[in-house]
C-alpha positions as CSV (number, residue, x, y, z in Angstrom):
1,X,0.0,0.0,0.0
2,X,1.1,3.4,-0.8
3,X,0.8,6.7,1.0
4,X,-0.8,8.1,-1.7
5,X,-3.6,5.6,-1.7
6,X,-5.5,7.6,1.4
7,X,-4.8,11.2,0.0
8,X,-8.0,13.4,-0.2
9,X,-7.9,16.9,-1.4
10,X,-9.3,19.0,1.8
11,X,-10.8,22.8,1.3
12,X,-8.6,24.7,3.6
13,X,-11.8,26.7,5.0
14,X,-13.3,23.2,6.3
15,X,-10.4,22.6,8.7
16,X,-12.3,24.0,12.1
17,X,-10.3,26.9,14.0
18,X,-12.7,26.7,16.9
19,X,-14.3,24.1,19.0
20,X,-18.4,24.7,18.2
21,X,-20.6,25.1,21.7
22,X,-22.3,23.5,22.7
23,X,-20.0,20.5,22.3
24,X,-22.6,18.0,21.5
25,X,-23.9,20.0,18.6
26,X,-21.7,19.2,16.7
27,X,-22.6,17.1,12.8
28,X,-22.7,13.2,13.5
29,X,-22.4,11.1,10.6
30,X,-22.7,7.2,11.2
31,X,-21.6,5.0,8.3
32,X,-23.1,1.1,8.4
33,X,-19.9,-1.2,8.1
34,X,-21.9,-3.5,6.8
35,X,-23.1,-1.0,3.5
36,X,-21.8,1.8,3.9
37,X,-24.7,3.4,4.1
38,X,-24.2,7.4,5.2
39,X,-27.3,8.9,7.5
40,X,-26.2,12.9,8.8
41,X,-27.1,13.5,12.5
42,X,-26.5,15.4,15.2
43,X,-23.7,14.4,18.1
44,X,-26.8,14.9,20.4
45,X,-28.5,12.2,18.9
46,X,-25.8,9.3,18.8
47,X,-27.6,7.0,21.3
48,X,-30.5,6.5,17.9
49,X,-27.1,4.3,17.0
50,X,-25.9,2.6,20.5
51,X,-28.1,-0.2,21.9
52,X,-28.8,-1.4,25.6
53,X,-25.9,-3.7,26.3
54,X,-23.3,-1.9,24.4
55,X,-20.1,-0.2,25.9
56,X,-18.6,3.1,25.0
57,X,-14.4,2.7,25.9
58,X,-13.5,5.9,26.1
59,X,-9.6,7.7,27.1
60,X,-9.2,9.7,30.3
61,X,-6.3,11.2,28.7
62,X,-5.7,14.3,30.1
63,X,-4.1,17.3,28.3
64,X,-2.1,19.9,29.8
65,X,-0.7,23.5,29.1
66,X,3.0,22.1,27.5
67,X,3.7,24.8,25.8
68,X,5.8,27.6,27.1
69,X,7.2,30.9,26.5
70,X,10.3,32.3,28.0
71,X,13.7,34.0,27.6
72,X,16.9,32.9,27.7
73,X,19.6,34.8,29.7
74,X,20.4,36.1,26.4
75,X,17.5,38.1,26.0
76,X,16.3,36.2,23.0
77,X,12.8,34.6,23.3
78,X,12.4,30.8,23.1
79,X,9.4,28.6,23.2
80,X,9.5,24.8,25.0
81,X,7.0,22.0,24.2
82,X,7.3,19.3,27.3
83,X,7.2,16.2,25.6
84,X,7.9,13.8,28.0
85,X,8.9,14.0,31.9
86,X,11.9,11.7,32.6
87,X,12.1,12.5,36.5
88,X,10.9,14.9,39.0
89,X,12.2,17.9,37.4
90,X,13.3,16.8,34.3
91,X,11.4,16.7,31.1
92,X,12.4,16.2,27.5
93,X,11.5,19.1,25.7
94,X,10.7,20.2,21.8
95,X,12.6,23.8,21.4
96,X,12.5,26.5,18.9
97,X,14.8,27.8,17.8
98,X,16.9,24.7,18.8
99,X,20.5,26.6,17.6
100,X,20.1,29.4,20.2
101,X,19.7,26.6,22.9
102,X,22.9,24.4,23.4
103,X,23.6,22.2,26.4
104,X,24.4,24.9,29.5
105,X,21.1,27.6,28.2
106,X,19.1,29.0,30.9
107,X,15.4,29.8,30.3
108,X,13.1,31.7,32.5
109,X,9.4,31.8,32.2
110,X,7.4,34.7,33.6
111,X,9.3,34.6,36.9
112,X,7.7,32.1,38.3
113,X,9.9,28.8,36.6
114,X,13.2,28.3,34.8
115,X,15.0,25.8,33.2
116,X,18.4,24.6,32.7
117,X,19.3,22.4,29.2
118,X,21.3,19.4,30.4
119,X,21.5,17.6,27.3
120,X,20.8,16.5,23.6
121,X,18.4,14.0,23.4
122,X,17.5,11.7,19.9
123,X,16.8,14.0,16.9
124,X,17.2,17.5,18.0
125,X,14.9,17.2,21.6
126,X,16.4,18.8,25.0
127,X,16.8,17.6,28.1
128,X,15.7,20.4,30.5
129,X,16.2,20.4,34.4
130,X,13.6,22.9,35.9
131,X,13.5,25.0,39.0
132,X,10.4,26.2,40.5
133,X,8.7,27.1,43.6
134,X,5.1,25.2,44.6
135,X,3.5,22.5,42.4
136,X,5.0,22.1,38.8
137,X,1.2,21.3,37.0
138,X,-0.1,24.4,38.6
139,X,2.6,27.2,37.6
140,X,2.1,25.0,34.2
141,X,-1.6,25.8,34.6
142,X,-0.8,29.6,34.9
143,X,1.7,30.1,32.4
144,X,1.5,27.4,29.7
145,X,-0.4,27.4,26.4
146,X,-2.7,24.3,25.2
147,X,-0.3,22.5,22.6
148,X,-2.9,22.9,20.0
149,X,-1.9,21.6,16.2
150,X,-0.2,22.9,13.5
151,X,-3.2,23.4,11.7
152,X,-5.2,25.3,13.9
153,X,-4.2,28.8,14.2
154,X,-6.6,30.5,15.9
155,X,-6.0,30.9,20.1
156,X,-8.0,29.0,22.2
157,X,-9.9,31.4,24.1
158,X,-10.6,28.3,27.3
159,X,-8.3,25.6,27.7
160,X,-10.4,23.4,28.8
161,X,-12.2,23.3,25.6
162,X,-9.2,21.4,24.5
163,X,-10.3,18.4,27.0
164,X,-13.3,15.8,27.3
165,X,-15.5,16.5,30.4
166,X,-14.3,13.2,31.7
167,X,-10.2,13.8,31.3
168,X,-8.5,12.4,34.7
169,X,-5.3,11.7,33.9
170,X,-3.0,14.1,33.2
171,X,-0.2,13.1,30.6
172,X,-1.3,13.9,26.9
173,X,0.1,16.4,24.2
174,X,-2.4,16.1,22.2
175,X,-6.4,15.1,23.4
176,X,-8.2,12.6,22.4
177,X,-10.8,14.1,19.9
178,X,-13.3,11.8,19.5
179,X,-14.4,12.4,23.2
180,X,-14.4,16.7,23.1
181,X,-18.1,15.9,21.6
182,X,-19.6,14.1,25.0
183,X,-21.5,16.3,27.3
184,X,-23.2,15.5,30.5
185,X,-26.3,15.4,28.8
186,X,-25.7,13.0,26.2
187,X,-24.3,10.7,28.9
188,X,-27.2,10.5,30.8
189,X,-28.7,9.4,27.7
190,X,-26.5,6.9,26.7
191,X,-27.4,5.6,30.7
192,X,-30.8,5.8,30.2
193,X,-30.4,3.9,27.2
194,X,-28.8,1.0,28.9
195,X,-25.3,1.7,27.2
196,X,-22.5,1.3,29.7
197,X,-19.0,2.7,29.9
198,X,-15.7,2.3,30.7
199,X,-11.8,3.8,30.6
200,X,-8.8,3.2,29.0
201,X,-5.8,5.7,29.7
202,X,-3.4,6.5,26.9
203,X,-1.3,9.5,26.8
204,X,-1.6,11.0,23.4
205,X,1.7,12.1,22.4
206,X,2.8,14.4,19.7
207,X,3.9,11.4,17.6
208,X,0.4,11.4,16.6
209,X,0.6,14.5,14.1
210,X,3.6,13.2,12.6
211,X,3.6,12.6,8.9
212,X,4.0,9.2,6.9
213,X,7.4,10.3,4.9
214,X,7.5,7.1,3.1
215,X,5.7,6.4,0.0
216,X,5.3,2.5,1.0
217,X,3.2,2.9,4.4
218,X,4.8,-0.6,5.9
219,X,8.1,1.3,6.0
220,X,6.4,3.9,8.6
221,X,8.2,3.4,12.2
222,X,5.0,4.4,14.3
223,X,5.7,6.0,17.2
224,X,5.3,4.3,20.8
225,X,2.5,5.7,23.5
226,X,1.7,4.4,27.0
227,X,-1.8,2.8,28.2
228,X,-3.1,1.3,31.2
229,X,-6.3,-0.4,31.3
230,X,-7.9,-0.9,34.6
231,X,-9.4,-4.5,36.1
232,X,-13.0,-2.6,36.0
233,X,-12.6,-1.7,32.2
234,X,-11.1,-5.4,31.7
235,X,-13.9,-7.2,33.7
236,X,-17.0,-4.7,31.7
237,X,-15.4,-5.8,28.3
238,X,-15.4,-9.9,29.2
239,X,-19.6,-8.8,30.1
240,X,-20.0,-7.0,27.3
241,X,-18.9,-9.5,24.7
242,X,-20.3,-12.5,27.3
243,X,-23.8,-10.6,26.7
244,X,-23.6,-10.6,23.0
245,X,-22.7,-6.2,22.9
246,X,-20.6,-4.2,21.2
247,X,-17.3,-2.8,21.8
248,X,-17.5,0.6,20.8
249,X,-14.2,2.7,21.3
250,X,-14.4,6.6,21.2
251,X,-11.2,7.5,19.4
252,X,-8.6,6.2,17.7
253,X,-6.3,6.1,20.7
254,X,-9.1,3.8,22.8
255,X,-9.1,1.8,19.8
256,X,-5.2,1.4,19.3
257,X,-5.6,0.6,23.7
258,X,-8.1,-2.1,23.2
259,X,-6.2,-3.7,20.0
260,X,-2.5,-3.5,21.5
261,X,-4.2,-4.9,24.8
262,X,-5.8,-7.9,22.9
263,X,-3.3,-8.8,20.9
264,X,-1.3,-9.6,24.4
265,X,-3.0,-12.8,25.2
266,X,-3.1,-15.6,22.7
267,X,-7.2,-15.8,22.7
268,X,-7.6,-11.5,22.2
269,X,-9.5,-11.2,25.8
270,X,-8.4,-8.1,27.4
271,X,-7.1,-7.7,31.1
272,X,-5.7,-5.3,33.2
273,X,-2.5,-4.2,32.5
274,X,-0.5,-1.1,31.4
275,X,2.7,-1.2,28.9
276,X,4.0,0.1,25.3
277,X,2.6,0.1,22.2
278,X,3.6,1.1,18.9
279,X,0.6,-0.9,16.9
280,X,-0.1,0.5,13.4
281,X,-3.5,-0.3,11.9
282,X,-3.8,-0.3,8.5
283,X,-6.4,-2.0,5.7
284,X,-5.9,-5.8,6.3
285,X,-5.7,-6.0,10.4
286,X,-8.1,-7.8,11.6
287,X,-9.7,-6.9,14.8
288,X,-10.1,-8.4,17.7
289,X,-12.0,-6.5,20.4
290,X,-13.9,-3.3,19.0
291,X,-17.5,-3.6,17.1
292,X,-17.6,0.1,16.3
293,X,-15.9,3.2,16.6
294,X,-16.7,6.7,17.1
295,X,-14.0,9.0,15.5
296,X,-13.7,12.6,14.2
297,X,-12.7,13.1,10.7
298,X,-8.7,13.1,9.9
299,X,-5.3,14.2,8.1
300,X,-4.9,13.0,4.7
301,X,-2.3,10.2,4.2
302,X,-1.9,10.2,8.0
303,X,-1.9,6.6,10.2
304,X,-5.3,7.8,11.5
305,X,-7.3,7.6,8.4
306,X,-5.2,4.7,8.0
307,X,-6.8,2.9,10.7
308,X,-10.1,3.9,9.9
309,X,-9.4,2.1,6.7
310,X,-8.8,-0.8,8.1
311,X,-12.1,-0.9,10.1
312,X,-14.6,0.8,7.5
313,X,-12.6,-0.1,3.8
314,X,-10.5,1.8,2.4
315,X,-12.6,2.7,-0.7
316,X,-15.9,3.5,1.5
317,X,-13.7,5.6,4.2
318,X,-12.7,7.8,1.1
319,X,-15.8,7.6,-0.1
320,X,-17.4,9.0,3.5
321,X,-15.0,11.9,3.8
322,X,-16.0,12.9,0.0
323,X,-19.3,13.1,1.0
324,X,-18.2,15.3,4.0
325,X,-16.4,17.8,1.9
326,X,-19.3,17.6,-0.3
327,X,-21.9,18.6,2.6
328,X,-19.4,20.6,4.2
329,X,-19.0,18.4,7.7
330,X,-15.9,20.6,9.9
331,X,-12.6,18.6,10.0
332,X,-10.3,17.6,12.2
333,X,-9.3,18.2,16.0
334,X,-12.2,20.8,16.7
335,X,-14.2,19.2,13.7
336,X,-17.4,16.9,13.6
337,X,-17.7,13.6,14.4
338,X,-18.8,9.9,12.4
339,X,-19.8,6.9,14.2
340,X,-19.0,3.3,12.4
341,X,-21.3,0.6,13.5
């Protein structure tokens, strides 16, 4: 398979700048695996699509401010994007511009943190020591930026926006999409309904914007993101399945969770653990734990369309996103939503 084979040509105006309010009211479209068959909806509306037995699997990813702004001793201004924290103190970090910053730089931010470059890490990253007063997450809360994507451009006006109403764990670069459509509301439908959830934790990391630079997808080195699945989430999937329900996973990364998770144990049943996982789902994997997914539309040529390939069909999944462009759906992080089932 080729890189080129999930290419779509995207209007520029239909990538969304904003998240929409209410969250829920977002466009829904839910595609029949079976057909193929398209029906437009409302987010609002997604339990017409879930029945009484089924399980949502959702990630409690949380994402925080990572993005920071300071000055080095120098004068000159420099921004940091905490990638990943190696010890109390001491994070990896993504630096522009990464010349002005060799081993020995001193950053501050606002006054209230600053940071010391201790090394080169892999491929250009920094290994920054920091010094700070009180409670690292909350100076980060006052001074850092939500690490949005490249391809939104507007500032988010509440960070929160940026998270799903039922983020925990803190840990992500990036959030989980799927989930920023979920509202209290809807979730006392989907109770009502007799649709039962659970939680996966994987810590989205930046990884997930990168590009496929090679033209032969299977020579894509995907990167590798942590997950924990809890004995609760474990023992509602074995009921779920043992009841004759579906799976459902909101999101790709819940998705990537359950799959990595299954293909552990020789027979695909899931159970509690936490590790790795660097799984790359492409047309021809065959699943072995979700029935459905709920995901928001995505990057041309990226892993994540990619992997919605692989569970809808290549050909109808480019067919579906046509049709979006078509009726003018809003795409990507901020954008609306589709439900396979």
């Amino acid at each position: 398979m080729q890189k080129k084979d999930f290419y779509y040509d995207l209007p520029q105006e239909l990538i969304a700048q904003t998240p929409i309010e209410p969250r829920d009211s977002s466009r829904l479209m839910k595609i029949n695996r079976a057909t193929g068959e398209i029906v437009h909806d409302r987010f609002y509306n997604i339990c017409d699509y879930l029945e009484k037995g089924d399980l949502l699997v959702m990630n409690d990813s949380k994402v925080f401010p990572a993005r920071l702004y300071g000055v080095k001793d120098t004068g000159a201004a420099v921004e940091f994007l905490l990638l990943k924290q190696l010890s109390e103190g001491v994070w990896e970090v993504m630096v522009r511009p990464g010349k002005r910053l060799p081993v020995g730089s001193k950053v501050d931010f606002s006054g209230l943190m600053s940071a010391e470059i201790t090394d080169i890490a892999e491929g250009g990253n920094r290994i920054a020591k920091f010094t700070y007063d009180g409670v690292f997450y909350e100076i980060l809360d006052r001074i850092g930026q939500m690490p949005l994507p490249p391809y939104i451009t507007e500032k988010l006006a509440d960070k929160q926006r940026y998270n799903t109403i039922y983020s925990n764990e803190l840990g992500s670069a990036a959030a989980p999409t799927a989930g920023l459509h979920f509202t209290e509301q809807v979730f006392d439908k989907v109770k009502e309904k007799g649709v039962d959830t659970a939680f996966v934790t994987l810590h989205v990391g930046l990884g997930t914007f990168r590009p496929v630079k090679e033209d032969d997808i299977l020579k894509h080195k995907m990167h590798v993101e942590h997950f924990s699945i809890p004995q609760e989430t474990a023992d509602k999937i074995k009921e779920c399945k043992a009841r004759g329900g579906r799976v459902i996973a909101v999101g790709t990364t819940s998705c990537r969770t359950l799959e990595a998770a299954a293909g552990l144990s020789e027979n695909g049943e899931i159970t509690a653990c936490s590790s790795d996982t660097g799984i790359f789902i492409y047309p021809g994997y065959e699943f072995k734990c979700i029935d459905g997914l709920i995901t928001n539309f995505h990057l041309p040529e990226s892993t994540l369309i990619m992997l919605v390939s692989a569970f809808l069909g290549r050909d109808r999944t480019l067919a579906a996103y046509q049709t979006a462009i078509e009726e003018k759906y809003r795409f990507f992080s901020f954008g609306d939503s589709m439900i396979i089932i």
